[in-house]
N, C-alpha and C positions, 0 to 999 in steps of 0.2 A: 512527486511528493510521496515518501513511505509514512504510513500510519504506524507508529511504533510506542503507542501513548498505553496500551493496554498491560493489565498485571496479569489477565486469564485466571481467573480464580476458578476455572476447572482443574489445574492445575496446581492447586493446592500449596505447598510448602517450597514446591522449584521457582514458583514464581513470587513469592511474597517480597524477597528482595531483590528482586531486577524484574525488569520489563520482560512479556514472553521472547519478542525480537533477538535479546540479547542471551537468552539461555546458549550454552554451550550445546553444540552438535558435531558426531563426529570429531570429539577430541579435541582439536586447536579449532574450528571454525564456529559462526556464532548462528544462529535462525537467520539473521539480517542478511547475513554474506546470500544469500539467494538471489534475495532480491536487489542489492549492491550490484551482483555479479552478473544478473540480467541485464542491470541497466549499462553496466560498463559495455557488456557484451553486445548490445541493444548500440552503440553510439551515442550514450546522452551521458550530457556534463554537467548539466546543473543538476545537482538532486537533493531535497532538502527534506529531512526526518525530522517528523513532528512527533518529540518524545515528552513522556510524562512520566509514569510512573518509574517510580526509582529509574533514573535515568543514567546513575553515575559510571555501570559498566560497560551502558551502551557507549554513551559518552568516551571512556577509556577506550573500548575496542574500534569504536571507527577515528579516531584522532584528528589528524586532516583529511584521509581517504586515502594514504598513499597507496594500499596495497591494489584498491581498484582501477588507479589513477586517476583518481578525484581532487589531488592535493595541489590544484594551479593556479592562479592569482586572477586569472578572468573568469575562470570557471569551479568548479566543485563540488564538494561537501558541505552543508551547513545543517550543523541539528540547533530544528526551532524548536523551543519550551515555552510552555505558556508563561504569562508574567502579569503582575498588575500593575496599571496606571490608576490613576484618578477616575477614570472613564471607562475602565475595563476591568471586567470582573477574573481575570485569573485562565485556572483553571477550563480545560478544553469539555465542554458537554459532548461530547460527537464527533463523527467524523465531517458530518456539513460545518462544526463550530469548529474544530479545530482551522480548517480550510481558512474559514472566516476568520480567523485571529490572526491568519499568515499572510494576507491578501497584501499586504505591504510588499513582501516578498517574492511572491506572482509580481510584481507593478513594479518593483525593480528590475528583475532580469527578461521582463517581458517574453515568454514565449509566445509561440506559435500555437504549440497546444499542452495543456497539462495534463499527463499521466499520474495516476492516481493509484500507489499498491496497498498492500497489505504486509509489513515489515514482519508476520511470523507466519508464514505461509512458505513450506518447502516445496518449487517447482521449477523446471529450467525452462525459459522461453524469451523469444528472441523479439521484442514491442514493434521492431520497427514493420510487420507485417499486422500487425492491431493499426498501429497507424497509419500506414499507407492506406487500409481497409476505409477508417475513418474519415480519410482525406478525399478518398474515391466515392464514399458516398455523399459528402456534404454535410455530414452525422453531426449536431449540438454533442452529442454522449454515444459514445460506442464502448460496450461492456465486453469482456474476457468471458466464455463461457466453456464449461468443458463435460463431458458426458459420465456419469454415475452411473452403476449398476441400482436398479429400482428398489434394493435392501439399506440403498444407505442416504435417500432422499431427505431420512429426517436430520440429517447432519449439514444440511445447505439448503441455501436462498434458492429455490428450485423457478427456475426464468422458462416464461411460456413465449415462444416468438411464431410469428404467422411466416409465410412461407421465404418471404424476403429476409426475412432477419430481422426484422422489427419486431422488438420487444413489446409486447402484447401483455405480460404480467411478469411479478415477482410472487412465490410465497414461500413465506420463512419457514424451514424447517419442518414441513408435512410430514403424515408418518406415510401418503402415498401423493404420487406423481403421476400424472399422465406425460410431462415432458421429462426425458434422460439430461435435458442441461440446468448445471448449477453454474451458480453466481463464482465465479474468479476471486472477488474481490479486486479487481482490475480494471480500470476506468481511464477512456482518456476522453479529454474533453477540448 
């Protein structure tokens, strides 16, 4: 699942009309192509973008998936938007509600395990070494973490882990760290 529901209103006037995910980078390619292009390169074929805000470029730009090879009739691309019923209120609160809103769609294609990104996050890596990771320890949740220089702690979820790798804390954006790893935004579950 890529998280692509955010406008980033640190970003002012590029994002007011489309989703950060979908800003154009490098010319012809979009924020999203990253994390697309991990997963394509990663071997995974169901991938579903939980979009919101101004959604309609995103929407444009990833079509059926052909360019990742996401575009196959058992497998693919699907961007979920939130929606109302009678019973449900719309509108995604978060990244735990949006999940929750999609749960239908987890219970259709049933995986094994869901990975969890960050749709405007530029980084290349390759999940199925996160996963195997996962798989080898037995892990509920296994996080993506990766090393900062201790000047830029206050820009990330700074994750304190004991010797094993168990995650021992998170803290948001400190302006100091005793631990060098921040939060991925990367989660498989």
């Amino acid at each position: 699942l890529i998280l692509s529901g955010g406008g980033g209103e640190r970003l002012g006037v590029l994002s007011a009309e489309r989703a950060v995910s979908a800003l154009p980078f490098g010319g012809k390619y979009r924020v999203i192509d990253f994390s697309l292009s991990n997963c394509c390169h990663s071997g995974i074929e169901h991938v579903g973008v939980l979009a919101q805000h101004a959604p309609a470029s995103l929407n444009d730009h990833i079509g059926a998936g052909r360019p990742w090879d996401l575009d196959r009739r058992q497998r693919g691309v699907v961007i979920l938007q939130p929606y109302q019923t009678r019973s449900h209120a719309g509108w995604y609160r978060g990244t735990a509600d949006a999940i929750t809103q999609n749960w239908s769609y987890l219970e259709e294609i049933k995986p094994e395990r869901v990975l969890v990104l960050s749709g405007d996050h530029v980084y290349r890596m390759d999940y199925r070494a996160l996963c195997l990771a996962h798989e080898q320890r037995g892990a509920s949740v296994t996080m993506a973490v990766t090393r900062v220089p201790a000047d830029q702690t206050q820009r990330f979820g700074m994750v304190t882990t004991d010797r094993g790798g168990r995650v021992r804390g998170i803290e948001e954006k400190p302006d100091r760290s005793a631990t060098p790893f921040a939060n991925m935004g990367v989660y498989v579950f």
